[in-house]
C-alpha positions in Angstrom: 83.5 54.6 104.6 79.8 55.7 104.9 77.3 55.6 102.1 76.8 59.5 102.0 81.3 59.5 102.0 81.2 57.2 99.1 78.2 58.5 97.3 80.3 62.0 97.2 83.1 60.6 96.2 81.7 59.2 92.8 80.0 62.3 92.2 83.6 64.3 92.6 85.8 61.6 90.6 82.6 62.5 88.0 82.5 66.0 88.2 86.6 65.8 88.0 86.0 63.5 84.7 84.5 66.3 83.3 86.3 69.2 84.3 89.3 68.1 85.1 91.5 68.5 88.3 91.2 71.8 90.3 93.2 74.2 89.5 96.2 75.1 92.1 98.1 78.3 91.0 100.8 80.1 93.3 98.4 80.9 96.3 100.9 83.9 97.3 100.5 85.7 93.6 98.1 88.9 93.4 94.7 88.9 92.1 94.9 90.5 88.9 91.9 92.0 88.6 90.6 93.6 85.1 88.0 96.0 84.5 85.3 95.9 81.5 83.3 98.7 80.4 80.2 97.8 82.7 82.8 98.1 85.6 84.0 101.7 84.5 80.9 103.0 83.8 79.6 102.2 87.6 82.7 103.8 89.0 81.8 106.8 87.5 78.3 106.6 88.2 78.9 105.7 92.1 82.0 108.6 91.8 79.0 111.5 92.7 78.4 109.9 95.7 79.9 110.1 99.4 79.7 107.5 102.6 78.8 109.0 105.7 78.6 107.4 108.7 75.9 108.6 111.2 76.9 108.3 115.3 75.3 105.0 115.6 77.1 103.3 112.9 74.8 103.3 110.1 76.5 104.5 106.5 74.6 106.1 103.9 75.8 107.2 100.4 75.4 110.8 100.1 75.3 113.0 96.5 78.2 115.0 96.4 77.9 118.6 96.4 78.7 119.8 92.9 80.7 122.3 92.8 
């Protein structure tokens, strides 16, 4: 093997010293994803606004009309 092969090996067999092996859960499961209050609050914040999409492409958020 080449120096720059070997040198990253003994940098991963380090790094995996420390953190231990990766991780390999069931690559077919969902992504459970979980929202936090930060999360919830931009939702609502980016819920007044609309994407349109102009003839060339371009998209552009838009404040909703309120009603």
């Amino acid at each position: 093997m080449g120096h720059a092969l070997d040198s990253f090996m003994r940098v991963t067999d380090r790094l995996r010293f420390w953190f231990g092996p990766a991780t390999r859960g069931d690559i077919d499961a969902p992504v459970v994803h979980k929202h936090d209050d930060f999360e919830t609050a931009s939702e609502e914040d980016l819920g007044h606004f609309v994407v349109e999409t102009d003839d060339q492409g371009h998209h552009y958020g838009v404040r909703k009309e309120s009603a």
